[in-house]
TIPA-908246 format. One line per field, with one value per residue (C-alpha): residue number from 1; residue in one letter; x, y, z. Coordinates in Angstrom, 2 decimals, m for minus. Layout:
BEGIN
pos NUM|...
code A|...
px X|...
py Y|...
pz Z|...
// end
This chain:
BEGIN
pos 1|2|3|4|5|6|7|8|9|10|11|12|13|14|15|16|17|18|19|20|21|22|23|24|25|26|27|28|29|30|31|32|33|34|35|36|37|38|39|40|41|42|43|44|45|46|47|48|49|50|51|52|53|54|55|56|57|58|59|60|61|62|63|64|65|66|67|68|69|70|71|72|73|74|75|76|77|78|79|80|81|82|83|84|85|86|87|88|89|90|91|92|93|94|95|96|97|98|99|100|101|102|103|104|105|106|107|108|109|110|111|112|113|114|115|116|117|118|119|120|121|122|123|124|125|126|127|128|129|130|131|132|133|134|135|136|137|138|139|140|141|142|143|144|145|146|147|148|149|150|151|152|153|154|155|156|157|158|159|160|161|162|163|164|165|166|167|168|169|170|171|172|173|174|175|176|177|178|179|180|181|182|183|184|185|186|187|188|189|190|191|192|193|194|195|196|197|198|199|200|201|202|203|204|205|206|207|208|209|210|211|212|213|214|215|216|217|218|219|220|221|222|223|224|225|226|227|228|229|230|231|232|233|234|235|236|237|238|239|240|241|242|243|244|245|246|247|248|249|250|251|252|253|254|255|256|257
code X|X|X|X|X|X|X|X|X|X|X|X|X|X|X|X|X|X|X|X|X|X|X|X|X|X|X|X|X|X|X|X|X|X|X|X|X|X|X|X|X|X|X|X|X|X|X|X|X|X|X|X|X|X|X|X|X|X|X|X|X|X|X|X|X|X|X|X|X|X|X|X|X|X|X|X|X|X|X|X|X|X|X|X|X|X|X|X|X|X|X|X|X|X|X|X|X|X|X|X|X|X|X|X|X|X|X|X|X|X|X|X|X|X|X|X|X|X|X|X|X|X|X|X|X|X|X|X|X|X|X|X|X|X|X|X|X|X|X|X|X|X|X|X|X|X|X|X|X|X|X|X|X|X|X|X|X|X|X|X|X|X|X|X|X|X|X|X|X|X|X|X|X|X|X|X|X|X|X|X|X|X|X|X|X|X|X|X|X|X|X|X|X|X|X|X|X|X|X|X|X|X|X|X|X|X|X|X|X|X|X|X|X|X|X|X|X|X|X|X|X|X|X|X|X|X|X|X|X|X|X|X|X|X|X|X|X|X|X|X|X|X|X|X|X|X|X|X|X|X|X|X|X|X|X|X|X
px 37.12|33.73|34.60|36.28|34.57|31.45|33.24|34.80|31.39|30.77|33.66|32.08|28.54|30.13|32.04|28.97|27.10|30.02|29.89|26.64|26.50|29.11|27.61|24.45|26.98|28.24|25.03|23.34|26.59|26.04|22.07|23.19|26.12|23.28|20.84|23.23|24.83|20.92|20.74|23.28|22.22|18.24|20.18|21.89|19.00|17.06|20.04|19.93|16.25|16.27|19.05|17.31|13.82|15.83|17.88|14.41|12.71|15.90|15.13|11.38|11.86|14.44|12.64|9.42|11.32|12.23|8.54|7.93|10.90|9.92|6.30|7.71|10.27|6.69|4.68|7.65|8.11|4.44|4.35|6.66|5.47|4.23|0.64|m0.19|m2.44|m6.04|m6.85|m10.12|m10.14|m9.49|m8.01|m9.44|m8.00|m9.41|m8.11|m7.61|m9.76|m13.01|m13.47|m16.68|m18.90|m21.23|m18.11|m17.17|m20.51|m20.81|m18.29|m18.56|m22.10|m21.73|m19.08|m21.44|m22.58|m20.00|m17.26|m14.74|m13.34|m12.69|m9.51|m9.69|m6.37|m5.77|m2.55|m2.70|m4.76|m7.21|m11.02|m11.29|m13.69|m15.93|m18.00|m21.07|m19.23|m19.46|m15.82|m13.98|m11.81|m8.88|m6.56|m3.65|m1.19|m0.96|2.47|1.61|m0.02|2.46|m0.38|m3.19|m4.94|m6.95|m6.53|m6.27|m9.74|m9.53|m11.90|m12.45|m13.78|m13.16|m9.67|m8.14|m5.78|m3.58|m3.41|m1.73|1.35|1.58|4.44|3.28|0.12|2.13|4.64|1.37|m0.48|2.29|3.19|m0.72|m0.78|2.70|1.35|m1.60|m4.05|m7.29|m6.66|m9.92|m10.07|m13.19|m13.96|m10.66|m8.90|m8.42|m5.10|m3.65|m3.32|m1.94|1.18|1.78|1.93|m0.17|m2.69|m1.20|m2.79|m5.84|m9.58|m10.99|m13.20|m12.93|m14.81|m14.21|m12.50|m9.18|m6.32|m7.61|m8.50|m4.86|m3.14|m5.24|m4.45|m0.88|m0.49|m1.86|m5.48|m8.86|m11.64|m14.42|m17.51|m18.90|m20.20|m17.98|m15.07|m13.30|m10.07|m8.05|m7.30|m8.09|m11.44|m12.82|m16.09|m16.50|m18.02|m20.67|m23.86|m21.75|m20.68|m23.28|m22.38|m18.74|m18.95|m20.96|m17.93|m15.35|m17.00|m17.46|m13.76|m12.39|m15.10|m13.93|m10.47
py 22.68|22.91|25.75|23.86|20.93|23.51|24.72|20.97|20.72|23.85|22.51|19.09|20.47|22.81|20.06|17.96|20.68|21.04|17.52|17.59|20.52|18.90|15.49|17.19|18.98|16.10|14.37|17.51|17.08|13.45|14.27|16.78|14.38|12.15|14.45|15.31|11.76|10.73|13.58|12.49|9.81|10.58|12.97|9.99|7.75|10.52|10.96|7.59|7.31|10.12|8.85|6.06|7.27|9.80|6.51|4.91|7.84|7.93|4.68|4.53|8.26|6.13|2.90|5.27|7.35|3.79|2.59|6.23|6.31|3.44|4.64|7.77|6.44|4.34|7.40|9.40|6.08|6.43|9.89|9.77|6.35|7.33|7.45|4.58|6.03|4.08|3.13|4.27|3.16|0.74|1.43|0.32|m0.03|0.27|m0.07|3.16|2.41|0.04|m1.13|m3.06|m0.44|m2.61|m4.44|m1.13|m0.16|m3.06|m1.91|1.35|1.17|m1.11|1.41|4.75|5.44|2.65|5.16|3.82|5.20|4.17|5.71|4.56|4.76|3.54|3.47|7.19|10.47|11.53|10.65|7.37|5.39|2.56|0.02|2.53|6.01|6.23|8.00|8.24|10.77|9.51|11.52|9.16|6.09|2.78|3.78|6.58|4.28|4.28|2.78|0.87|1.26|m1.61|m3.42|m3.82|m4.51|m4.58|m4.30|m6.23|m4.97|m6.16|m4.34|m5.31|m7.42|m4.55|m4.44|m8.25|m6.93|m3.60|m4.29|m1.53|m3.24|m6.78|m5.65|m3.35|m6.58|m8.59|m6.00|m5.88|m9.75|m10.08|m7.64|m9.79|m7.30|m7.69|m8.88|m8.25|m9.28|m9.82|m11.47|m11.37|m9.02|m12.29|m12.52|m10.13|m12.84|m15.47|m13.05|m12.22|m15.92|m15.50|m18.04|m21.17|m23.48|m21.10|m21.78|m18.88|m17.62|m15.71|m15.36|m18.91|m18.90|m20.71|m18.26|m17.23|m20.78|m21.84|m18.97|m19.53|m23.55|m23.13|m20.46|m23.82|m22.22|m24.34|m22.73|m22.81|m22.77|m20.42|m16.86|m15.19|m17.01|m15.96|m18.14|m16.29|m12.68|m13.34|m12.35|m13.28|m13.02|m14.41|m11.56|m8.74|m10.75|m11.32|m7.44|m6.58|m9.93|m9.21|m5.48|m6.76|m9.67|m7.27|m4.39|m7.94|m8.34|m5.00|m3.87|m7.14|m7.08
pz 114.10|113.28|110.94|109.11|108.63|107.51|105.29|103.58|103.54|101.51|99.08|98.93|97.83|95.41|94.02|93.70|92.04|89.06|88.77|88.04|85.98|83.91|83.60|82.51|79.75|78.68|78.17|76.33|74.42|73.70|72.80|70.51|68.63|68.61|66.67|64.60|63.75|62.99|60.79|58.84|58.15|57.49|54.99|53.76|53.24|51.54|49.31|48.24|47.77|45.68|43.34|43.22|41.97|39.51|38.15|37.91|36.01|33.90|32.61|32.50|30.08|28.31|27.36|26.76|24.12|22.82|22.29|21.16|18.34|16.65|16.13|14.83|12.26|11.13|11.46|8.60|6.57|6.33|5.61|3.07|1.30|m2.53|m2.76|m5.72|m7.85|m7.95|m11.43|m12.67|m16.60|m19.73|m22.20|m25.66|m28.69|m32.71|m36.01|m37.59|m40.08|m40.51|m36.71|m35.77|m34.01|m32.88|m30.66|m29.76|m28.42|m26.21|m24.44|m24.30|m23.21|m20.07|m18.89|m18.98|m15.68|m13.92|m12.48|m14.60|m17.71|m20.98|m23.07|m27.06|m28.44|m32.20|m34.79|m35.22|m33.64|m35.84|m36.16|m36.60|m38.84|m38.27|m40.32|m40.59|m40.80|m37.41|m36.10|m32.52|m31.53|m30.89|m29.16|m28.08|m30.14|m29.20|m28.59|m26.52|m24.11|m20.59|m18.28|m19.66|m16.11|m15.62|m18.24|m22.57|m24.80|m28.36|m30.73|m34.11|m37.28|m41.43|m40.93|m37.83|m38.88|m39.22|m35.20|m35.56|m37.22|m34.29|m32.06|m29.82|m29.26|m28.89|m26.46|m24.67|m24.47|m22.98|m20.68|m19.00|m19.16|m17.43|m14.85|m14.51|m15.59|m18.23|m21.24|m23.91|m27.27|m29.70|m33.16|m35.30|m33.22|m31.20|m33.65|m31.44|m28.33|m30.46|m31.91|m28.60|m27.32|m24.86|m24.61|m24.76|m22.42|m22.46|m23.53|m25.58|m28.92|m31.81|m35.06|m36.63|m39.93|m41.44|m40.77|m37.55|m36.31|m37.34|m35.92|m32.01|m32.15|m33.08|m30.37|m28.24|m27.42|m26.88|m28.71|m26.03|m28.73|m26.69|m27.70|m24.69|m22.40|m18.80|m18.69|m15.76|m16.75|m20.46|m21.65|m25.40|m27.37|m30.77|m32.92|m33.05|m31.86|m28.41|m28.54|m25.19|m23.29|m23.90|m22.62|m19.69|m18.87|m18.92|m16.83|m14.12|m13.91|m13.98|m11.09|m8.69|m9.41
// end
């Protein structure tokens, strides 16, 4: 008897003992599901943080490439703009024959040294003569002329009425004032303004005499009296004696345009 109940005893213990072994199984089983379960979803989270900050850097590259293509559709537009030309000269016109040098001087004097050309153009090329044998060079038509740069100045002299009957010179003159460029005319060459109907409303002078004096007041222009007049873009001196004065004017306007 007591054999036997040493030896349920034996079978009790050893029952115990698998018990516990398996209950410490099944928790190290449990643990480890655990671990792994958190794993997953550490992995998970990770994952989504990650496609997160990649969606995020997807769209910050995005909207920087659209601040960036803008500025670099300016930059080419930019690039490829024309450079406009800066004008650097007048261009001055003569009669072919008999112009007033001392006119002519004035204005080419107060350009010498200024930076800005002066281009004399006349009815033909040639040498062309002045009051006192002096001659120009001339080396380009009135009808040659494609850009009068700055602006038009023309010169008067006993045979300059010839320039009023020059449609070149009208439609040259028209052209400049349309564009809102100088217009320069001195003593009779004033003629010039009134064919080309330009100075109606305007306040000017010329070199006073009956055909000329008609032809400025039925083109509807106020004769100032004065020896040189500024009336917007128009510029006009009434003969020789203002020649230096008139040179001076127009240099003015063309250097503060």
């Amino acid at each position: 008897m007591k054999k036997i109940a040493i030896l349920f005893l034996a079978f009790l213990l050893i029952t115990a003992a698998f018990a516990a072994c398996d209950g410490q199984s099944q928790q190290s089983g449990q643990d480890a599901q655990n671990q792994e379960n958190q794993q997953v979803q550490e992995d998970d989270v990770n994952s989504e943080t990650q496609e997160k900050e990649e969606a995020v850097n997807e769209k910050d590259n995005e909207t920087e490439q659209e601040i960036q293509e803008p500025e670099q559709i300016k930059e080419t537009e930019q690039e490829n703009e024309p450079v406009e030309e800066k004008k650097d000269w007048i261009t001055v016109v003569v009669a072919f024959d008999s112009h007033n040098e001392t006119e002519y001087g004035g204005v080419i004097n107060a350009f010498e040294g200024s930076g800005i050309k002066t281009e004399t153009v006349s009815t033909q090329t040639g040498e062309a003569k002045g009051d006192n044998d002096g001659v120009i060079a001339i080396e380009k038509t009135i009808s040659e002329v494609e850009d009068p740069g700055l602006g038009v100045v023309i010169i008067g002299g006993a045979k300059c009425m010839v320039l009023w009957k020059e449609q070149d010179l009208i439609d040259l003159v028209q052209q400049t004032n349309d564009n809102g460029d100088l217009v320069a005319a001195i003593c009779a060459a004033n003629g010039v303004l009134a064919v080309a109907d330009i100075i109606d409303g305007k306040t000017a002078c010329w070199a006073n005499y009956p055909t000329l004096d008609g032809m400025m007041e039925e083109a509807g222009c106020t004769d100032s009296g004065k020896s040189v007049t500024i009336d917007g873009n128009l510029i006009t001196g009434n003969g020789p004696p203002a020649a230096e004065e008139f040179g001076a004017a127009i240099l003015d306007y063309v250097t503060n345009m």
